[in-house]
PDB file of N, CA, C and O in Angstrom:
ATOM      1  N   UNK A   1     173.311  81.730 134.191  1.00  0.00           N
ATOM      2  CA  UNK A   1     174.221  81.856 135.313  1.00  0.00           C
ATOM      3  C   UNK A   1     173.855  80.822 136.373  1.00  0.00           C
ATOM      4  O   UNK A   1     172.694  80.706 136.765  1.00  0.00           O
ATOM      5  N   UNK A   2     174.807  80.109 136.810  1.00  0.00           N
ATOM      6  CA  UNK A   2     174.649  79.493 137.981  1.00  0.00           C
ATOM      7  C   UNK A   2     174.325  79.986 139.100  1.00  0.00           C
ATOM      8  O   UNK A   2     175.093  80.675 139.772  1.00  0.00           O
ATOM      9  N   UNK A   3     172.586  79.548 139.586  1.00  0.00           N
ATOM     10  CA  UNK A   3     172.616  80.393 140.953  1.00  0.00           C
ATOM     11  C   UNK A   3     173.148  80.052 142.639  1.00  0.00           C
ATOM     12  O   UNK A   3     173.054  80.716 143.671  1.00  0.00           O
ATOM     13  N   UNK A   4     173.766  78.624 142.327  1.00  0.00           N
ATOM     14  CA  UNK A   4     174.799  78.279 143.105  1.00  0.00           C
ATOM     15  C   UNK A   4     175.847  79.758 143.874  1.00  0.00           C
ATOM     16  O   UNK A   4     175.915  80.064 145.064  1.00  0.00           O
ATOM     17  N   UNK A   5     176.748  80.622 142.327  1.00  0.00           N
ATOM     18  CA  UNK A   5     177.230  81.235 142.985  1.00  0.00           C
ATOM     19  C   UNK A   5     176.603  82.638 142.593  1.00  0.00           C
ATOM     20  O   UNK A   5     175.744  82.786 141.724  1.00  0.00           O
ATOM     21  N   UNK A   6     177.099  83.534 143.276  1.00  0.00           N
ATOM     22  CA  UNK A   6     176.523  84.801 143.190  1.00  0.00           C
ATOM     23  C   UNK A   6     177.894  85.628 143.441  1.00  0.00           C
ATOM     24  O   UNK A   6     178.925  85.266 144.007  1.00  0.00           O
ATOM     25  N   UNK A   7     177.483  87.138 142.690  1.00  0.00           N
ATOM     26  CA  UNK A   7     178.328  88.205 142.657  1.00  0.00           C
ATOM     27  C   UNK A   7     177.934  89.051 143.491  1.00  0.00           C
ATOM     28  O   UNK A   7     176.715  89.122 143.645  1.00  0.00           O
ATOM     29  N   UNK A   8     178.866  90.016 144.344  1.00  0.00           N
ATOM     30  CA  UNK A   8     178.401  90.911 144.945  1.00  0.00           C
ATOM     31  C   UNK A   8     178.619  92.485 143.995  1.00  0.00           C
ATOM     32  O   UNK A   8     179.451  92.327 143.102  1.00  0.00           O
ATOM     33  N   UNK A   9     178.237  93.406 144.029  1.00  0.00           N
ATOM     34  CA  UNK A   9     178.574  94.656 143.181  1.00  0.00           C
ATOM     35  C   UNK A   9     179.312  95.449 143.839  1.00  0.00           C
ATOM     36  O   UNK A   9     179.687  96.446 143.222  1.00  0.00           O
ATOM     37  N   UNK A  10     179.674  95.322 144.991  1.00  0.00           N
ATOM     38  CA  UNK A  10     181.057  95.750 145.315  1.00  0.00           C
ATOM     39  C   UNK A  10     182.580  95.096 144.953  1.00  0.00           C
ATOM     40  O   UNK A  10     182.783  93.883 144.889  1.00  0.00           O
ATOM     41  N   UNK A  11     183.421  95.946 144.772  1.00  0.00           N
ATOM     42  CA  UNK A  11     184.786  95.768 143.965  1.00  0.00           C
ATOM     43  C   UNK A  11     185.455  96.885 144.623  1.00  0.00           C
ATOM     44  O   UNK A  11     184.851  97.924 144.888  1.00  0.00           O
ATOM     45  N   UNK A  12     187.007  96.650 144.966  1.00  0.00           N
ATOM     46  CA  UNK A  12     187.853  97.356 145.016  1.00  0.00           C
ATOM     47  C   UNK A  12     189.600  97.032 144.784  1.00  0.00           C
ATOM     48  O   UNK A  12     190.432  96.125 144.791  1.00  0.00           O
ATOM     49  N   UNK A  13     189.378  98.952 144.522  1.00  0.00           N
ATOM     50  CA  UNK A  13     191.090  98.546 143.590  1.00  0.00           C
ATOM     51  C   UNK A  13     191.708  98.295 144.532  1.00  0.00           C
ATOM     52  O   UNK A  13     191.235  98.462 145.656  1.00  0.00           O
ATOM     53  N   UNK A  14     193.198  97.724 144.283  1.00  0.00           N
ATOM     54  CA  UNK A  14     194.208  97.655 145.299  1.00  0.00           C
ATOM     55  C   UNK A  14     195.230  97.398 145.165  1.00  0.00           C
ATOM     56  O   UNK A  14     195.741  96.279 145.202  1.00  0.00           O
ATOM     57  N   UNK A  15     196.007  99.037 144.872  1.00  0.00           N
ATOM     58  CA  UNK A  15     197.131  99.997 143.797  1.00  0.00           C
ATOM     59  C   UNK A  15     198.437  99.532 144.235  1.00  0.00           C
ATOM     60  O   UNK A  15     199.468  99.831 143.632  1.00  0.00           O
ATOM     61  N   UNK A  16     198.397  98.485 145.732  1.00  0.00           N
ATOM     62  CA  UNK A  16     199.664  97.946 145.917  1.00  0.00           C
ATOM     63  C   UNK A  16     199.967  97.305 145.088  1.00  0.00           C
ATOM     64  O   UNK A  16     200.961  97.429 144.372  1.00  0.00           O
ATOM     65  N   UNK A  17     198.999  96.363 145.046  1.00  0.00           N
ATOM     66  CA  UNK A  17     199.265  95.287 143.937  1.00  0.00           C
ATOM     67  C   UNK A  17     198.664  95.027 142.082  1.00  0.00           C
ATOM     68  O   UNK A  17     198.780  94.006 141.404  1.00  0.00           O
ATOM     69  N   UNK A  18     198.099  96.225 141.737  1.00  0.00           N
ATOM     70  CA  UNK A  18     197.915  96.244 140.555  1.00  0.00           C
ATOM     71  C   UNK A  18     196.947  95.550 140.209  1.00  0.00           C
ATOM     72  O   UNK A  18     196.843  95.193 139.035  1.00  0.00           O
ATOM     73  N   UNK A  19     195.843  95.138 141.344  1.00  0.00           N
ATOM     74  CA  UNK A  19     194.541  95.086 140.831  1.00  0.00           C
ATOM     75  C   UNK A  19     193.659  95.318 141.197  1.00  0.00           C
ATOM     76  O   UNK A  19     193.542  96.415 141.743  1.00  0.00           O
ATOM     77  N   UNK A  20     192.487  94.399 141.109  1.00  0.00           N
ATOM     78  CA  UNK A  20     190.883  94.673 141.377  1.00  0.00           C
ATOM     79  C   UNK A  20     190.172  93.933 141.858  1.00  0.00           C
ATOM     80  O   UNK A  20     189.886  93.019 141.085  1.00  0.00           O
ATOM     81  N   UNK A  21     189.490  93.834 143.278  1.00  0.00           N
ATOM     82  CA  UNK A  21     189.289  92.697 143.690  1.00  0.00           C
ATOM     83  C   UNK A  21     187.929  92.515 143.539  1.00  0.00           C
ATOM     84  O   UNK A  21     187.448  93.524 144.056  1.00  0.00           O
ATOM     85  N   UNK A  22     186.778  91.636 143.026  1.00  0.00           N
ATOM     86  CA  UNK A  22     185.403  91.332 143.403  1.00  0.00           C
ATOM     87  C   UNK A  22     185.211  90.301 144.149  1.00  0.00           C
ATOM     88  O   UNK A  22     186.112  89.490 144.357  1.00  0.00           O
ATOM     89  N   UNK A  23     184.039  90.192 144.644  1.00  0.00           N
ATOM     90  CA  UNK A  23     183.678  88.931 145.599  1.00  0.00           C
ATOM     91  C   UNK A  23     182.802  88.146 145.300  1.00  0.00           C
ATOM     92  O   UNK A  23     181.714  88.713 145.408  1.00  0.00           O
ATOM     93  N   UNK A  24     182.669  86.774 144.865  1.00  0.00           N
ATOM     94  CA  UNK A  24     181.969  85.876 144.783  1.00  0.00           C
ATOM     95  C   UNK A  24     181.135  84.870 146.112  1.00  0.00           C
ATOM     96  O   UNK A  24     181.727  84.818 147.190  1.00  0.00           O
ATOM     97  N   UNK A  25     179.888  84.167 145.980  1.00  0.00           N
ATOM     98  CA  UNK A  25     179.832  83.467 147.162  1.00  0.00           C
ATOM     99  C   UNK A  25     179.320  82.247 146.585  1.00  0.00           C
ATOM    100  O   UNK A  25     178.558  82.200 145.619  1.00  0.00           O
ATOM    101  N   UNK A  26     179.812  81.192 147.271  1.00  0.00           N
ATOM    102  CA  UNK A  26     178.980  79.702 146.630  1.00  0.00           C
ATOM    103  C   UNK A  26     179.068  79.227 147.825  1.00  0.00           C
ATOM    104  O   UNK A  26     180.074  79.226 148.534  1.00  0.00           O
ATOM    105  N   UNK A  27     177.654  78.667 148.162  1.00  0.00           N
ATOM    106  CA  UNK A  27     177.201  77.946 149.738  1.00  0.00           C
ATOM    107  C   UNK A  27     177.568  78.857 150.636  1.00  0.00           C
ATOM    108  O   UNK A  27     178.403  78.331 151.372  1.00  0.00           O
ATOM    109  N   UNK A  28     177.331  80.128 150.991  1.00  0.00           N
ATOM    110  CA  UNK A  28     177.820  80.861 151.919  1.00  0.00           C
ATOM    111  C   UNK A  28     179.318  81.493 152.285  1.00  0.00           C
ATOM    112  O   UNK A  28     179.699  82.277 153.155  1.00  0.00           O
ATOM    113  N   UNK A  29     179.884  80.885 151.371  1.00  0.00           N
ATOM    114  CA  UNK A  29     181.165  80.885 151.688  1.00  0.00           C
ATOM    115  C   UNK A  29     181.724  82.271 150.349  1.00  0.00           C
ATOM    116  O   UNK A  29     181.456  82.332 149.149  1.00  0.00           O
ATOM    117  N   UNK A  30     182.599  83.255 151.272  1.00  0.00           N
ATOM    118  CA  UNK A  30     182.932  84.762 150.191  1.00  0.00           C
ATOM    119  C   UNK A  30     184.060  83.930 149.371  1.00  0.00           C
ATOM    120  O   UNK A  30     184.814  83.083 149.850  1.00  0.00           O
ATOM    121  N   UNK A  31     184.009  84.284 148.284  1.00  0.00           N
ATOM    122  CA  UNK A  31     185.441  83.676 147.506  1.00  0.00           C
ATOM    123  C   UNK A  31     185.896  85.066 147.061  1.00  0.00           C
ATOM    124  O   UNK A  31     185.146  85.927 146.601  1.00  0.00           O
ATOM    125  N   UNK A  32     187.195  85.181 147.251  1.00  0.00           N
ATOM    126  CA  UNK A  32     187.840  86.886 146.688  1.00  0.00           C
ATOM    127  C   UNK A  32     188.143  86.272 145.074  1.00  0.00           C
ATOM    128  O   UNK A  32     188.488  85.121 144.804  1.00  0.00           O
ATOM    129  N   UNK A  33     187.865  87.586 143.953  1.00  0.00           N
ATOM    130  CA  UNK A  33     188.462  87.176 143.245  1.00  0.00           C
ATOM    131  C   UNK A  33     188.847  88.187 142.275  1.00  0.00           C
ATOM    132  O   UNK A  33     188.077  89.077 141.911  1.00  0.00           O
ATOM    133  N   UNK A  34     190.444  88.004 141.715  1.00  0.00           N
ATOM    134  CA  UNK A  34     191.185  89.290 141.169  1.00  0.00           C
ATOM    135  C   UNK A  34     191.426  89.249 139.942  1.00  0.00           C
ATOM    136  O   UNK A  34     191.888  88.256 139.381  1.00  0.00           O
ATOM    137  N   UNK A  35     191.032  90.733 139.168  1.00  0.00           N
ATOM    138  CA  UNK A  35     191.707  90.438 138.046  1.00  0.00           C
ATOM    139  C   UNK A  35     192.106  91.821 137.888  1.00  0.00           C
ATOM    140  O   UNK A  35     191.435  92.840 138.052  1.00  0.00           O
ATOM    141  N   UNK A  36     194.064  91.593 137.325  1.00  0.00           N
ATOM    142  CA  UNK A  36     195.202  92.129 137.128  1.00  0.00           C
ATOM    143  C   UNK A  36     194.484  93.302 136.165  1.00  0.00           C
ATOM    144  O   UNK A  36     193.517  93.104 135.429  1.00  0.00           O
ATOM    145  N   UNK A  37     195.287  94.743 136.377  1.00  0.00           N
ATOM    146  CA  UNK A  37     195.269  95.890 135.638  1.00  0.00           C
ATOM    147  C   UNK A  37     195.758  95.737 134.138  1.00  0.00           C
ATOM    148  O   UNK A  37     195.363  96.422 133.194  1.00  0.00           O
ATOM    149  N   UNK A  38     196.803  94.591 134.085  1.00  0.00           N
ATOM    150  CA  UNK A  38     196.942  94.547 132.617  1.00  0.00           C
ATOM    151  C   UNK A  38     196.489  93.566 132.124  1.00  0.00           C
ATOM    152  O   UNK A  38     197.191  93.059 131.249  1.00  0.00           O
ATOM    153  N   UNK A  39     195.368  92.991 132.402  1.00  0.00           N
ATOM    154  CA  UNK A  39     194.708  92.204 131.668  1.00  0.00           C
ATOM    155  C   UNK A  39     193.511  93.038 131.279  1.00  0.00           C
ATOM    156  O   UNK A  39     192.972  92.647 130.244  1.00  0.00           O
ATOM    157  N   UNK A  40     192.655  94.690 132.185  1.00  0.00           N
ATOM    158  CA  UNK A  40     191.825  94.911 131.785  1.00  0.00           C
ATOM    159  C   UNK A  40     191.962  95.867 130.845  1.00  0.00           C
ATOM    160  O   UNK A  40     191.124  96.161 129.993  1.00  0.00           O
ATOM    161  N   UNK A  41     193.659  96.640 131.100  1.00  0.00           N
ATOM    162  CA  UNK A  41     193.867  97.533 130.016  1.00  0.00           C
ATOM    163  C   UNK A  41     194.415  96.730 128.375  1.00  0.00           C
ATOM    164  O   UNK A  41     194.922  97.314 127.417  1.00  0.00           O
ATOM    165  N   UNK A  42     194.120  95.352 128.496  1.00  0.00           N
ATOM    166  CA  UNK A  42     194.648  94.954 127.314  1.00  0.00           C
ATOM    167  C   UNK A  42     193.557  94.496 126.348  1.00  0.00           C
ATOM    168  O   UNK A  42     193.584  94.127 125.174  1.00  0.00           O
ATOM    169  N   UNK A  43     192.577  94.650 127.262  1.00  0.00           N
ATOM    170  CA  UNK A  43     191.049  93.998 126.610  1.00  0.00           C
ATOM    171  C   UNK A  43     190.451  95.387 126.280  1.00  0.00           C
ATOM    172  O   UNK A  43     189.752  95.413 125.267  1.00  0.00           O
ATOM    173  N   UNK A  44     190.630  96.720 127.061  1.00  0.00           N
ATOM    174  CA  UNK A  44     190.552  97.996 126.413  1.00  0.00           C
ATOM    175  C   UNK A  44     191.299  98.603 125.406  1.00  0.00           C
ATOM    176  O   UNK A  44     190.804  99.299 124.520  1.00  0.00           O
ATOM    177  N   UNK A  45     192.586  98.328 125.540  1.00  0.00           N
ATOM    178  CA  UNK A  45     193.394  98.553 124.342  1.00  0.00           C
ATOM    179  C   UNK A  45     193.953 100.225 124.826  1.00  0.00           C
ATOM    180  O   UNK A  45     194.669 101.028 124.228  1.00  0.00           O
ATOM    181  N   UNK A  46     193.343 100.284 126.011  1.00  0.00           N
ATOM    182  CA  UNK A  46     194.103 101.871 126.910  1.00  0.00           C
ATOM    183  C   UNK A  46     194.767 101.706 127.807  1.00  0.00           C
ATOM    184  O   UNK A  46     195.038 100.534 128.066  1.00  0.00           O
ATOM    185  N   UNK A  47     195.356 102.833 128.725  1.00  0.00           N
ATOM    186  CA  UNK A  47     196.194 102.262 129.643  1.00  0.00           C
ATOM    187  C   UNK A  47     195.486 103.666 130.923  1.00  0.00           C
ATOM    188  O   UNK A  47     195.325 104.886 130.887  1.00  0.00           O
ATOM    189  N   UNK A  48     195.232 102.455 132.003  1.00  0.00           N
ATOM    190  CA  UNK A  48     194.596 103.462 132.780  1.00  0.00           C
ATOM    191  C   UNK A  48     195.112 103.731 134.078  1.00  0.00           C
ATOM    192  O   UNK A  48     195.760 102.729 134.379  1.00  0.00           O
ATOM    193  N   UNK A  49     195.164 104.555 135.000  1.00  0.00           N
ATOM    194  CA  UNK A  49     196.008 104.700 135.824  1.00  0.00           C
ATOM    195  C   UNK A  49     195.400 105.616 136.959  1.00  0.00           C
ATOM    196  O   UNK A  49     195.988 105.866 138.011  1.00  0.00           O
ATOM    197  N   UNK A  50     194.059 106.117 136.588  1.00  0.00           N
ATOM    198  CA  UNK A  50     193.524 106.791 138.272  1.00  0.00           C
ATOM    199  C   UNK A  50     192.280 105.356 138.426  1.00  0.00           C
ATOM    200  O   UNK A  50     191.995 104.398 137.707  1.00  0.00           O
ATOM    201  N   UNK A  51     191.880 105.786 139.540  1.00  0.00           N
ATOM    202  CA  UNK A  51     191.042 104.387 140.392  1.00  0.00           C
ATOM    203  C   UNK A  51     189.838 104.310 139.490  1.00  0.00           C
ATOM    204  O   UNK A  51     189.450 103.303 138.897  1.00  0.00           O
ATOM    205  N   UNK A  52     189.055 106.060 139.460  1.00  0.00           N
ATOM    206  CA  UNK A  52     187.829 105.937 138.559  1.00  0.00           C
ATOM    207  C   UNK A  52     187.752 105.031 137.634  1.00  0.00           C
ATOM    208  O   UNK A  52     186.911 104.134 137.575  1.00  0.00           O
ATOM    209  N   UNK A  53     188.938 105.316 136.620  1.00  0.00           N
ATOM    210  CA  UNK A  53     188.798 104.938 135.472  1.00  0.00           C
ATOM    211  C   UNK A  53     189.287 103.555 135.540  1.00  0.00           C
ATOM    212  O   UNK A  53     189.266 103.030 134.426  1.00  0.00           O
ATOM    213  N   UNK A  54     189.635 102.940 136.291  1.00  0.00           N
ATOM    214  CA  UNK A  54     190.271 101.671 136.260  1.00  0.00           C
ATOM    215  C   UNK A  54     188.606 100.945 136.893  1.00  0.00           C
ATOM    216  O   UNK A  54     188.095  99.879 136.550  1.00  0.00           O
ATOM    217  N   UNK A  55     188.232 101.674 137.603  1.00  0.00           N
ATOM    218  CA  UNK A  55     186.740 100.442 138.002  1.00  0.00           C
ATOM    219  C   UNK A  55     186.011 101.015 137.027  1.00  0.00           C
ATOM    220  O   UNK A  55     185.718 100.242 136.115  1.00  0.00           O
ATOM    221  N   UNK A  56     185.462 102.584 136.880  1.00  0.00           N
ATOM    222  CA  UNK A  56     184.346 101.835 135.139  1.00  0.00           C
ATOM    223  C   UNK A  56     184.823 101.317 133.931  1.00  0.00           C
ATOM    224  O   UNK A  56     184.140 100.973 132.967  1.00  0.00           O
ATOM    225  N   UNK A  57     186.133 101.282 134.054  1.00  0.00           N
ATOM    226  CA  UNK A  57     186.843  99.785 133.006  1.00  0.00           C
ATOM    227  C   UNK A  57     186.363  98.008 133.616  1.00  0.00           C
ATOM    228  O   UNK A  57     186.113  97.093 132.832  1.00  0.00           O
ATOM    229  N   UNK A  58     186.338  97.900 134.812  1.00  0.00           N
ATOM    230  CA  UNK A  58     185.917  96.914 135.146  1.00  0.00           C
ATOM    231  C   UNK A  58     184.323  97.130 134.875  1.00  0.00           C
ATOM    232  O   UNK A  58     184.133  96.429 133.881  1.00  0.00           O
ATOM    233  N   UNK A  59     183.194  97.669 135.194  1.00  0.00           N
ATOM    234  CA  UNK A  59     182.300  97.944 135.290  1.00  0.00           C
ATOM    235  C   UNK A  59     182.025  97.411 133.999  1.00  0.00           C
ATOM    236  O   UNK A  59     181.535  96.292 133.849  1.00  0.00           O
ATOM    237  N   UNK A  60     182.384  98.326 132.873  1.00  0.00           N
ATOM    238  CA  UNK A  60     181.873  97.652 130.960  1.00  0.00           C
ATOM    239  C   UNK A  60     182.166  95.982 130.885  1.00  0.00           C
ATOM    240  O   UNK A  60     181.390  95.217 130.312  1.00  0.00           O
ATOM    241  N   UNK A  61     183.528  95.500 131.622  1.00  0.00           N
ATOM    242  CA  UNK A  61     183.683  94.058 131.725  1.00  0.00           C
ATOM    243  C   UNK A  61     183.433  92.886 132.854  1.00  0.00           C
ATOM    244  O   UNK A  61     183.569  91.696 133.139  1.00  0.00           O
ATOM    245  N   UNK A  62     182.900  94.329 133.314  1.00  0.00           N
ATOM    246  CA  UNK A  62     182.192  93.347 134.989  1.00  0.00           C
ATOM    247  C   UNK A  62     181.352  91.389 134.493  1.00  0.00           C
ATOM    248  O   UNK A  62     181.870  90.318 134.807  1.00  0.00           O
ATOM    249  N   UNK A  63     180.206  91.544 133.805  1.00  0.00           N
ATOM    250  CA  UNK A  63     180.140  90.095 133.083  1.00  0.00           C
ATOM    251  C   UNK A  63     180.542  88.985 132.796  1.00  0.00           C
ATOM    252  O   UNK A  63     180.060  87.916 133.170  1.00  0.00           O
ATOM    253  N   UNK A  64     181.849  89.230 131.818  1.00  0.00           N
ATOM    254  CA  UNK A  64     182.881  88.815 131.293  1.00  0.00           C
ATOM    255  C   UNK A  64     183.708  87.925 132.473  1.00  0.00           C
ATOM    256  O   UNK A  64     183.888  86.718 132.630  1.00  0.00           O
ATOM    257  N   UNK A  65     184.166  89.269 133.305  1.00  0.00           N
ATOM    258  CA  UNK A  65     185.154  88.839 134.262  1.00  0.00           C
ATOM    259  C   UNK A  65     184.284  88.096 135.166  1.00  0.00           C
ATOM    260  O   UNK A  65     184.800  86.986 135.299  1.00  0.00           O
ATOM    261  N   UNK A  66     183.484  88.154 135.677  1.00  0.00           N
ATOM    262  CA  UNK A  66     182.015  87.255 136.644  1.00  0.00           C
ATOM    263  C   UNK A  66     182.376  86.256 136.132  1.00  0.00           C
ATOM    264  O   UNK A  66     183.271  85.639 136.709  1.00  0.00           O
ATOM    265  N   UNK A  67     181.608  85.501 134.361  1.00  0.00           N
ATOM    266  CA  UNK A  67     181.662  84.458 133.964  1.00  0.00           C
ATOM    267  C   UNK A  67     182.725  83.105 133.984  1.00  0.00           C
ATOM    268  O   UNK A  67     182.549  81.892 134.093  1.00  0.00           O
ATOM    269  N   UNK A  68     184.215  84.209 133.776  1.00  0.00           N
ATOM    270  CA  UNK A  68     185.257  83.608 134.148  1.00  0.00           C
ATOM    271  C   UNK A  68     185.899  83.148 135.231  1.00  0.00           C
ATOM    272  O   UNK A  68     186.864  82.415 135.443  1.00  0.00           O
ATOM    273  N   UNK A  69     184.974  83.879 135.987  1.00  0.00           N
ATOM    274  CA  UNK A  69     185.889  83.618 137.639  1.00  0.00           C
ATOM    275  C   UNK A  69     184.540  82.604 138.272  1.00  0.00           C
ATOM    276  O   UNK A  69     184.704  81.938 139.294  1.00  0.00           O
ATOM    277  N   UNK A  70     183.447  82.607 137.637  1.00  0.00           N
ATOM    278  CA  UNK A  70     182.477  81.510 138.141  1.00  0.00           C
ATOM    279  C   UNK A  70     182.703  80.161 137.511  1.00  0.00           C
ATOM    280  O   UNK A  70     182.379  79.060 137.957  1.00  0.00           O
ATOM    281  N   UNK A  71     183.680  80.627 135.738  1.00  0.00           N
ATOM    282  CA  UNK A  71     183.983  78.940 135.591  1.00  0.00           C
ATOM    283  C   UNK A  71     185.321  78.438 136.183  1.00  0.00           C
ATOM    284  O   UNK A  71     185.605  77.245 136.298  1.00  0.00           O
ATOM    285  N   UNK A  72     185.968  79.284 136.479  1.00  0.00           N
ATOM    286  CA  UNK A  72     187.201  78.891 137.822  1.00  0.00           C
ATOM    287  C   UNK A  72     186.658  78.103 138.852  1.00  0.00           C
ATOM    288  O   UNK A  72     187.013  76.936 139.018  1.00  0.00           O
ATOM    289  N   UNK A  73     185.667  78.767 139.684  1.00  0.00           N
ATOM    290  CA  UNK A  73     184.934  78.390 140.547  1.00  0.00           C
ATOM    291  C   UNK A  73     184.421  77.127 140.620  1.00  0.00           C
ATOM    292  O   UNK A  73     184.652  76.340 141.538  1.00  0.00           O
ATOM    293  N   UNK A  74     183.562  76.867 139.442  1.00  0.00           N
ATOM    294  CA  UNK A  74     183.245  75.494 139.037  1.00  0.00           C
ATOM    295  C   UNK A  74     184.525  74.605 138.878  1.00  0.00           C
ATOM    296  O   UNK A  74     184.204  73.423 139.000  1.00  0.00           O
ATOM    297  N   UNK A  75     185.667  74.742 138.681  1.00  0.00           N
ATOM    298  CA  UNK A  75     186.650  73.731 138.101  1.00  0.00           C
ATOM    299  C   UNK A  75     187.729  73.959 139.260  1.00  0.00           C
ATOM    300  O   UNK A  75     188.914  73.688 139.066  1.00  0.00           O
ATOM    301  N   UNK A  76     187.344  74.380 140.257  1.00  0.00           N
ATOM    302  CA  UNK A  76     187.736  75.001 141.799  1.00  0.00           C
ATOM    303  C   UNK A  76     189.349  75.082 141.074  1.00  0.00           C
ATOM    304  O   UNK A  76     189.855  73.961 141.029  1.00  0.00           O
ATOM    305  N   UNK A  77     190.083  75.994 140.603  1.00  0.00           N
ATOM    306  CA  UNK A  77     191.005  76.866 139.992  1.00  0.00           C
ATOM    307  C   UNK A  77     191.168  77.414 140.964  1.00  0.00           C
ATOM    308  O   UNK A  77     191.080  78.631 140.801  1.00  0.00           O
ATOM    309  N   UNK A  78     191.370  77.127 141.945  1.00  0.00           N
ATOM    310  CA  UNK A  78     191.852  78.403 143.572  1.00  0.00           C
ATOM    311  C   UNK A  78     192.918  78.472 143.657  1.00  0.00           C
ATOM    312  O   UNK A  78     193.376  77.444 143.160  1.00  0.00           O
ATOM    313  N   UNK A  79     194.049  79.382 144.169  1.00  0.00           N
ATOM    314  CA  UNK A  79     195.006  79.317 144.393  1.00  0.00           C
ATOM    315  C   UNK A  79     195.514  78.941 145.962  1.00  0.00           C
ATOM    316  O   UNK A  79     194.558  78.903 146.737  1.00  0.00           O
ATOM    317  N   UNK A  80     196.692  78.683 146.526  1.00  0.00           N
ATOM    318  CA  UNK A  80     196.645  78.571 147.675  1.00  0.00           C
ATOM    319  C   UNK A  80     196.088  78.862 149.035  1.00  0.00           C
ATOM    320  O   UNK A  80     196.053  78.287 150.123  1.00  0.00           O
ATOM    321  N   UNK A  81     195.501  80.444 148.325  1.00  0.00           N
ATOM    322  CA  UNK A  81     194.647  80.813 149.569  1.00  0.00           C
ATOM    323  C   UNK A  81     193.402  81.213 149.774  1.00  0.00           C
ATOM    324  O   UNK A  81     193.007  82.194 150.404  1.00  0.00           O
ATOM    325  N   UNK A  82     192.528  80.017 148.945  1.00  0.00           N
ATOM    326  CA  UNK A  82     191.511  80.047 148.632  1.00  0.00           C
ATOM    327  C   UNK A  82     190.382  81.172 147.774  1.00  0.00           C
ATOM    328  O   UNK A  82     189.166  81.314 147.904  1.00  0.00           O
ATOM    329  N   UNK A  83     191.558  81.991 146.708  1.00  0.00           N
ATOM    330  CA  UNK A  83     190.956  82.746 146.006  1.00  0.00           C
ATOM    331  C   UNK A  83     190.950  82.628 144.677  1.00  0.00           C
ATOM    332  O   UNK A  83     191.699  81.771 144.210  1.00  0.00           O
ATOM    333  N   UNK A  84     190.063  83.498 143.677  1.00  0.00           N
ATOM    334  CA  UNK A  84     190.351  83.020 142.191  1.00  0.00           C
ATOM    335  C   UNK A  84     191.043  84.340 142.056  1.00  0.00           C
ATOM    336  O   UNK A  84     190.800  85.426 142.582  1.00  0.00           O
ATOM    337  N   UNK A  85     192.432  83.772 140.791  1.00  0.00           N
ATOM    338  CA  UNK A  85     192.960  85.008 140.339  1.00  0.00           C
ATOM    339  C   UNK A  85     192.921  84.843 138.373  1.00  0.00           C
ATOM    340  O   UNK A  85     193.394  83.884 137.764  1.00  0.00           O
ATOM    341  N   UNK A  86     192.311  85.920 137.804  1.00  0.00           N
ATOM    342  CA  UNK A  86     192.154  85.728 136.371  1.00  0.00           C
ATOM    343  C   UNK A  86     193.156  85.627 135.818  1.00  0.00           C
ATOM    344  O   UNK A  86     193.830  86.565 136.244  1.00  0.00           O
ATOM    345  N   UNK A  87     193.878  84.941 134.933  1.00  0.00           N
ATOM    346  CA  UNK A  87     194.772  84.993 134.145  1.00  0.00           C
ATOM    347  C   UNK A  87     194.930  86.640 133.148  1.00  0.00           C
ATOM    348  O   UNK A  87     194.143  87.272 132.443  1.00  0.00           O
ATOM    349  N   UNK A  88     196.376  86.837 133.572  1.00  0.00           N
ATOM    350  CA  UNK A  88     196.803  88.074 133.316  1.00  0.00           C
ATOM    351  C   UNK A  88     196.291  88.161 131.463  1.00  0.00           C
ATOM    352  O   UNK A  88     195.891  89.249 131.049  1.00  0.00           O
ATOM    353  N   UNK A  89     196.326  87.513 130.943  1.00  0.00           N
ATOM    354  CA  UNK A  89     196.201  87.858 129.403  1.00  0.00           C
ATOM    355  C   UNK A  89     195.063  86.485 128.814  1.00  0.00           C
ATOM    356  O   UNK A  89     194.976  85.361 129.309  1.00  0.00           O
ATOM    357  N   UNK A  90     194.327  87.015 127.682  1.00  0.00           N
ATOM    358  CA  UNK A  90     193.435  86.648 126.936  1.00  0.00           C
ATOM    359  C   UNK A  90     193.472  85.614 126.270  1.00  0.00           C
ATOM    360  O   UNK A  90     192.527  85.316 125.539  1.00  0.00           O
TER     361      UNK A  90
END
């Protein structure tokens, strides 16, 4: 892992918009970064729909989703407002 950036272990859902947000930091700086409910229920192969179960679904893919949003990071993949968002599907 690059210790450039770092993960924080806080995450939260946010049911307006159908996802999950974690926070990254590289040089001090928080980077938000989201990944969509149907990208995590498609990598589970379930469909989940209370909060619990939608973050210890993130939790088993917490890693995964880190790795990806740190090689965003590296290839600065930001969107307009300076956040990473995971691509909805695999």
């Amino acid at each position: 892992m690059n210790q450039g950036i770092i993960f924080s272990d806080l995450c939260q859902w946010q049911a307006e918009s159908n996802r999950l947000k974690f926070m990254a930091q590289q040089q001090g700086v928080n980077i938000p970064c989201y990944v969509g409910l149907q990208r995590m229920q498609q990598l589970s192969g379930k469909v989940f729909l209370e909060e619990q179960e939608i973050l210890s679904l993130f939790e088993q893919w917490r890693f995964d989703f880190e790795d990806e949003a740190e090689a965003l990071i590296e290839q600065e993949c930001f969107n307009d407002s300076g956040e990473i968002e995971l691509p909805e599907s695999v």
